[in-house]
C-alpha positions in Angstrom: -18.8 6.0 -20.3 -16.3 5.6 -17.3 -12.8 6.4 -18.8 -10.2 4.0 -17.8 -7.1 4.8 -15.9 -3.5 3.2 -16.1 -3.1 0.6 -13.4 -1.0 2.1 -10.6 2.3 0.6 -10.3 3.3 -1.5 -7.0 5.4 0.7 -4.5 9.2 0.2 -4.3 9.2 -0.2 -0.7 7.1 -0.1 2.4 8.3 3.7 3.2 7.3 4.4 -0.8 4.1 3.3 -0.2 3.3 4.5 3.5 4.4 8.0 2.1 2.2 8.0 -0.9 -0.2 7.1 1.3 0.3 9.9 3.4 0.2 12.3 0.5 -3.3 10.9 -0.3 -5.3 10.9 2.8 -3.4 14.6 3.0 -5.0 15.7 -0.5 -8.6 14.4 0.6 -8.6 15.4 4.1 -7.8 19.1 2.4 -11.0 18.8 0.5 -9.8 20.1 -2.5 -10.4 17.0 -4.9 -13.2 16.5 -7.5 -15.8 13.8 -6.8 -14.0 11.6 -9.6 -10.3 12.1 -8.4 -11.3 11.8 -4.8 -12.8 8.4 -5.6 -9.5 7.4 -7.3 -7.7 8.5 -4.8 -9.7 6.4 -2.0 -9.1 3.4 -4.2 -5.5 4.2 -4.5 -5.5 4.3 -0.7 -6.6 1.2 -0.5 -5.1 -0.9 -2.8 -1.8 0.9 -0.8 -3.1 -0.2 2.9 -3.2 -3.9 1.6 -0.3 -3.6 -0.4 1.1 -2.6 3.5 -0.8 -5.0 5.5 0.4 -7.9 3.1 4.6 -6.7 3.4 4.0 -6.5 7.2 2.2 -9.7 7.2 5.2 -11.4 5.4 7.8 -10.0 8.3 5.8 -11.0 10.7 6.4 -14.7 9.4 9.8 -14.1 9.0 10.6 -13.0 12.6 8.2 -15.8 13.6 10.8 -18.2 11.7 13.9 -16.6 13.8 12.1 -16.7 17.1 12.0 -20.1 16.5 15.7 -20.2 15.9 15.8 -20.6 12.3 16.5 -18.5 9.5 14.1 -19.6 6.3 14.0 -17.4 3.0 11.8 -15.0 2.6 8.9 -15.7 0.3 8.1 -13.5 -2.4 5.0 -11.5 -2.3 
């Protein structure tokens, strides 16, 4: 039976989750990692890169919305 882990919690900040990131691809590149914690890890490094890609995403729209020469709220992810 596959034991079940915690659900990771959403990084504070882009830089939070860029670092942890970091950390990660550091630990696997090393080699070092069971097969179980080295999958968990790759998913953890995923979940992070999208967790990125949407926060950059989202300024992207909002420097779109000041080129145009207004300033909207930002929406919440």
């Amino acid at each position: 039976m596959a034991r079940s882990s915690p659900t990771p919690k959403e990084p504070a900040s882009y830089e939070q989750a860029v670092s942890e990131l970091d950390q990660l691809v550091q630990r696997m590149e090393a080699g070092q990692l069971p097969l179980d914690q080295l999958l968990e890890s790759y998913r953890r490094g995923a979940d992070l890169l999208a967790w990125c890609r949407q926060r950059l995403q989202a300024v992207e729209e909002q420097v779109k919305l000041l080129e145009d020469g207004r300033l909207e709220a930002w929406p919440a992810a």
